[in-house]
C-alpha positions as a printed Julia matrix, in Angstrom:
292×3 Matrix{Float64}:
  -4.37   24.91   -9.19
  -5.14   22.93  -12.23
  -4.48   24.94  -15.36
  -3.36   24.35  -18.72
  -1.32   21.02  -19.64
   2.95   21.12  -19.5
   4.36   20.2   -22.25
   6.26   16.38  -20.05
   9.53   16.47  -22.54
  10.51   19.79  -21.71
  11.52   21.12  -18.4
   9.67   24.43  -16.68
  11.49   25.27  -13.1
   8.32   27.31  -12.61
   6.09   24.52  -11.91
   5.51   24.56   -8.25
   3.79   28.31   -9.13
   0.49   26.3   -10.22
  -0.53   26.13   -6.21
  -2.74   23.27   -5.31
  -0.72   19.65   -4.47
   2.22   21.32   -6.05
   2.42   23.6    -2.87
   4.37   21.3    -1.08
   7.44   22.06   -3.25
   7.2    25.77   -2.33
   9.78   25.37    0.38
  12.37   24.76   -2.72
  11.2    27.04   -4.99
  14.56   29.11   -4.49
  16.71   25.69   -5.68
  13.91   24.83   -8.48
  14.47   28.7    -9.98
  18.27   28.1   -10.39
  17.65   24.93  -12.38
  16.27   26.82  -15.13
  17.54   25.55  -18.18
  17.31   22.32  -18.23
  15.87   18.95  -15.68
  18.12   18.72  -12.63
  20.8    15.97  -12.92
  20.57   13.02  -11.09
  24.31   14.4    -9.65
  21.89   17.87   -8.57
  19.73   15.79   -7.28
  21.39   13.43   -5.15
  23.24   16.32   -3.85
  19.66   18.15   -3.33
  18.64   15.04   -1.37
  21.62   15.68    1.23
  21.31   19.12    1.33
  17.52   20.34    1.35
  15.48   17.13    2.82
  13.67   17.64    6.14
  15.62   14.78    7.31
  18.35   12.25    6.1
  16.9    10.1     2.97
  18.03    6.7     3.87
  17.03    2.52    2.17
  15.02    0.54    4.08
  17.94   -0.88    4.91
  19.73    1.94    6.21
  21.9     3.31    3.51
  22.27    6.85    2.26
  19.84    7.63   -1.06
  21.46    8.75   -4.15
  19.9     8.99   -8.05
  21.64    6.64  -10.52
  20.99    5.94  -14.02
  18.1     3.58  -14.62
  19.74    0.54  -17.37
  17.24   -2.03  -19.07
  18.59   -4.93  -17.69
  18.02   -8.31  -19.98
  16.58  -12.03  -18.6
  19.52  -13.16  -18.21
  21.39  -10.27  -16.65
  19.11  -10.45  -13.78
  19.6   -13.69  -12.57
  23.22  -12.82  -12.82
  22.98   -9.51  -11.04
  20.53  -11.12   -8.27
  19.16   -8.42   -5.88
  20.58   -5.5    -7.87
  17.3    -6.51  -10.43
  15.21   -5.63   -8.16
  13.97   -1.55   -7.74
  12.88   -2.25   -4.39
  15.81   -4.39   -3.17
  18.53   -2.37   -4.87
  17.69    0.71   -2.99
  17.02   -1.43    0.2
  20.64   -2.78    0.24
  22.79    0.27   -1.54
  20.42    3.5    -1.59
  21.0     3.51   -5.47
  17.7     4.5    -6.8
  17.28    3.84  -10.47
  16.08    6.82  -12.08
  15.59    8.3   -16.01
  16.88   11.08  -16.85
  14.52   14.02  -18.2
  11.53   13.09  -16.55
   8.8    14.17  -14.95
   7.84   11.04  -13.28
  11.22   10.15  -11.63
  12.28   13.6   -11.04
   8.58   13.76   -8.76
  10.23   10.54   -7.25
  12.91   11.88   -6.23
  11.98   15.01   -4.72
   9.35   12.93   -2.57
  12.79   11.3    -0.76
  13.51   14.81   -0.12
  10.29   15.94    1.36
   8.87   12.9     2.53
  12.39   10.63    3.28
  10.84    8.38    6.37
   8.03    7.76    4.2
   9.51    6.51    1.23
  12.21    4.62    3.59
   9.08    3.03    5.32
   7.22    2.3     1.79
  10.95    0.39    0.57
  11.44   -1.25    4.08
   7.83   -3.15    3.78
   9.03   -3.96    0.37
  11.75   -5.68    1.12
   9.5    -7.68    3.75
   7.2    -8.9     1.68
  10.62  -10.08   -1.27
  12.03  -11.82    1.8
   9.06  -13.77    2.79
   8.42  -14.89   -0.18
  12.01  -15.28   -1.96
  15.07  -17.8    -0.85
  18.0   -15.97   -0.35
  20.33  -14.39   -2.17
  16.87  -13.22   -3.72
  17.63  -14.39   -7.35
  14.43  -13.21   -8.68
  12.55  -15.24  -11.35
   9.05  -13.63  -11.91
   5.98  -14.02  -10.11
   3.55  -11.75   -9.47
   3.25   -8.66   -6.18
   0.87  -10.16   -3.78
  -1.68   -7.92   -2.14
   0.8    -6.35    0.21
   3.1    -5.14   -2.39
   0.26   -4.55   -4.81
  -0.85   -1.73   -2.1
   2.32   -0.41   -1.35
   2.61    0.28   -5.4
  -0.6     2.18   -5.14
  -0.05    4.43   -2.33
   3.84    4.92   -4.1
   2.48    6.14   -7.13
  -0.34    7.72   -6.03
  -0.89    8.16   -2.68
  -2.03   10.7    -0.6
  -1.99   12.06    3.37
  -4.99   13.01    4.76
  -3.67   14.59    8.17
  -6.39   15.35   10.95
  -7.65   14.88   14.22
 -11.28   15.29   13.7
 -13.04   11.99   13.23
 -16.33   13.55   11.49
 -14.42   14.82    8.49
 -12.7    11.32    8.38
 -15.75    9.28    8.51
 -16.9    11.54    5.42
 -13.91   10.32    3.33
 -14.26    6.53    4.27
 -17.75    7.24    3.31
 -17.19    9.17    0.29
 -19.88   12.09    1.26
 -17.92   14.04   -1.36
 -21.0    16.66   -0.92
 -20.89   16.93    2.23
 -17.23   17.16    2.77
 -16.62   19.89    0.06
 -19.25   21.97    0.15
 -21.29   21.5     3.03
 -17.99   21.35    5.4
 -15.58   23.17    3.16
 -14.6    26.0     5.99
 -14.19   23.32    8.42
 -11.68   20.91    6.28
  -9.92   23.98    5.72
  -9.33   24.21    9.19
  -9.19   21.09   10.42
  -7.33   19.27    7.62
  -4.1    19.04    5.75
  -3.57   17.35    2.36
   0.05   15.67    1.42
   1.06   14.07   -1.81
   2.52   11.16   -1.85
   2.33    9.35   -5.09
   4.68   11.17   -7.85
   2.27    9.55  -10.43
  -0.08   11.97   -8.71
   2.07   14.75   -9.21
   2.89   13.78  -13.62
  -1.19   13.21  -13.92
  -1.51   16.55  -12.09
   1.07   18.34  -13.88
  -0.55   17.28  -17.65
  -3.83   18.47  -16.44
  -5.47   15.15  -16.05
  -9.33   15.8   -16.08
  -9.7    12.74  -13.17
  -7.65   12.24  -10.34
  -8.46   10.42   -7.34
  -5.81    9.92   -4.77
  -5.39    6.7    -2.32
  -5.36    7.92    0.65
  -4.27    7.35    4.51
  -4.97    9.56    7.69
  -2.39   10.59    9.61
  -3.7    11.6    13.47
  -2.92   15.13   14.32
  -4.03   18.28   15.5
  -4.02   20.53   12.17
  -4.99   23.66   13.5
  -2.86   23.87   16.76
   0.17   22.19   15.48
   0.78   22.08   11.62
  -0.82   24.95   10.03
   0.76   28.26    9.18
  -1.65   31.22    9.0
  -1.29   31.7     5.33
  -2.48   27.78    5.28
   0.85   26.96    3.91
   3.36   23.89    4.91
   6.92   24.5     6.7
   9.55   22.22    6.7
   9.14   21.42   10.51
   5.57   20.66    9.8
   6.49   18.01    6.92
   9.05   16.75    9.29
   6.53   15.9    11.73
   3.68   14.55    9.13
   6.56   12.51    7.43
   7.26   11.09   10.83
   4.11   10.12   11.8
   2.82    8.64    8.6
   5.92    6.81    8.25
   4.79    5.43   12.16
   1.44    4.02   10.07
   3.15    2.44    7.2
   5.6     0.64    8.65
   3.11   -1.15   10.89
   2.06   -4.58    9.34
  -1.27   -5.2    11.28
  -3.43   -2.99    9.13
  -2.68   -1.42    5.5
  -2.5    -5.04    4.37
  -4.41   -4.5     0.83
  -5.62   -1.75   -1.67
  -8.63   -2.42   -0.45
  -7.06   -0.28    2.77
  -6.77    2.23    1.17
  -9.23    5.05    0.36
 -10.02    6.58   -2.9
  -9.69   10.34   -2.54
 -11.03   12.98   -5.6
  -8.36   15.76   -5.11
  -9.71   17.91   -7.52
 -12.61   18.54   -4.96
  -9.7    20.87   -2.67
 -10.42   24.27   -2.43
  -7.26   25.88   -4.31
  -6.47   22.39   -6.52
  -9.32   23.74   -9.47
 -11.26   26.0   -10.21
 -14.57   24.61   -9.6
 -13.76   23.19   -6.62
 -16.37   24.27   -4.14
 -19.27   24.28   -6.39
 -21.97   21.69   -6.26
 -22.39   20.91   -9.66
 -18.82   20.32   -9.79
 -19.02   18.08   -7.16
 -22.16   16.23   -7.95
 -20.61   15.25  -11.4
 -20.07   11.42  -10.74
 -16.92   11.49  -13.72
 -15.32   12.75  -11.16
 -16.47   12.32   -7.75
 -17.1     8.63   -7.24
């Protein structure tokens, strides 16, 4: 739940106890509590990534993820270093993800390889898809801007969202953002009928210095919540992230929709029962700061 800010310079290996989108790091909360004097390494965390991910993190391209050191790499350096310039198409063709040190934003990044791997594999893959349609080989970049394919790929990266249920009512309510409707009126039902995963790790940083506005973008994923996914407690397992991280990793990867931001749909999170404290209450919800 949304509570007081975090100081983002200093490390807390207590975070995941603030409930709401931060649930889904529950399953590690054991490996978080022994890192508890300073940010995990990118050596602990590459290691984390073959030990504790619901599947095997691999590139686009098919190679085994590990955390390196992110470098600022001059003009001229890149042309000289080619594809290794490029954050997409250096983890596509070595699994070397670039990462800072002591940070929240890129330590969120890289646990989402570890709970979400075919996702983020899926995310990179289209990536490199879009470089090579548009770049000559050896993909010696030279500027130029994302086009609207990579532009919504960024989005959903940063700050995406998985919206995972079967029932096409609650659904239409999010296309149509009926926020009243879907949170108040039809609270008990999403409960029961829907499941909410993070995506974006930009999500997570916003969430984590108690950012008063936060919509998601957001993406359904097809599946029978109640019969298949959803603990009694409401909680997520690993074999249930497995599964969602498999079949939202299905929708990504296909090119013939998800084309555009425009594709995407603009979720308020903070309307969740259990992600703030007034969520559930219809002045809360009718407040148009926050629930566009």
């Amino acid at each position: 739940m949304l509570g007081a800010s975090i100081n983002q310079s200093i490390w807390n290996s207590r975070f995941f106890e603030q409930g709401g989108l931060f649930d889904v790091f529950k399953p590690w909360a054991e490996w978080f509590l022994l890192q508890s004097a300073a940010f995990p390494s990118l050596e602990s965390l590459t290691r984390a990534s073959h030990e504790c991910a619901v599947a095997p993190p691999l590139s686009g391209g098919g190679f085994p993820i590990r955390f390196v050191r992110q470098q600022r790499v001059m003009r001229q350096q890149r042309l000289d270093l080619g594809w290794r310039a490029n954050y997409q198409l250096r983890i596509f063709f070595s699994g070397e993800v670039p990462s800072r040190t002591e940070n929240w934003h890129d330590f969120f990044n890289a646990w989402t390889w570890i709970f979400l791997p075919r996702v983020k594999s899926a995310i990179n893959k289209r990536h490199f898809y879009c470089l090579d349609e548009t770049i000559e080989f050896p993909w010696r970049l030279q500027g130029g801007n994302r086009n609207r394919e990579q532009d919504m790929l960024t989005l959903f990266d940063e700050g995406g969202l998985l919206v995972v249920t079967d029932d096409d009512e609650l659904w239409q309510l999010v296309v149509e953002r009926r926020w009243m409707s879907l949170f108040v009126e039809q609270s008990e039902r999403v409960y029961a009928k829907m499941m909410f995963i993070p995506v974006g790790h930009a999500l997570f940083e916003c969430a984590l210095n108690g950012h008063p506005h936060l919509h998601a973008s957001c993406i359904r994923v097809t599946a029978n919540v109640a019969q298949q996914l959803k603990r009694s407690d409401g909680g997520c397992s690993l074999e249930t992230l497995k599964l969602i991280d498999e079949r939202a990793a299905l929708e990504i990867e296909r090119r013939t929709h998800l084309r555009s931001p425009d594709d995407l749909h603009a979720f308020p999170i903070w309307g969740l029962r259990g992600w703030h404290p007034q969520a559930g209450d219809p002045s809360f919800i009718s407040d148009k700061t926050h629930f566009r």
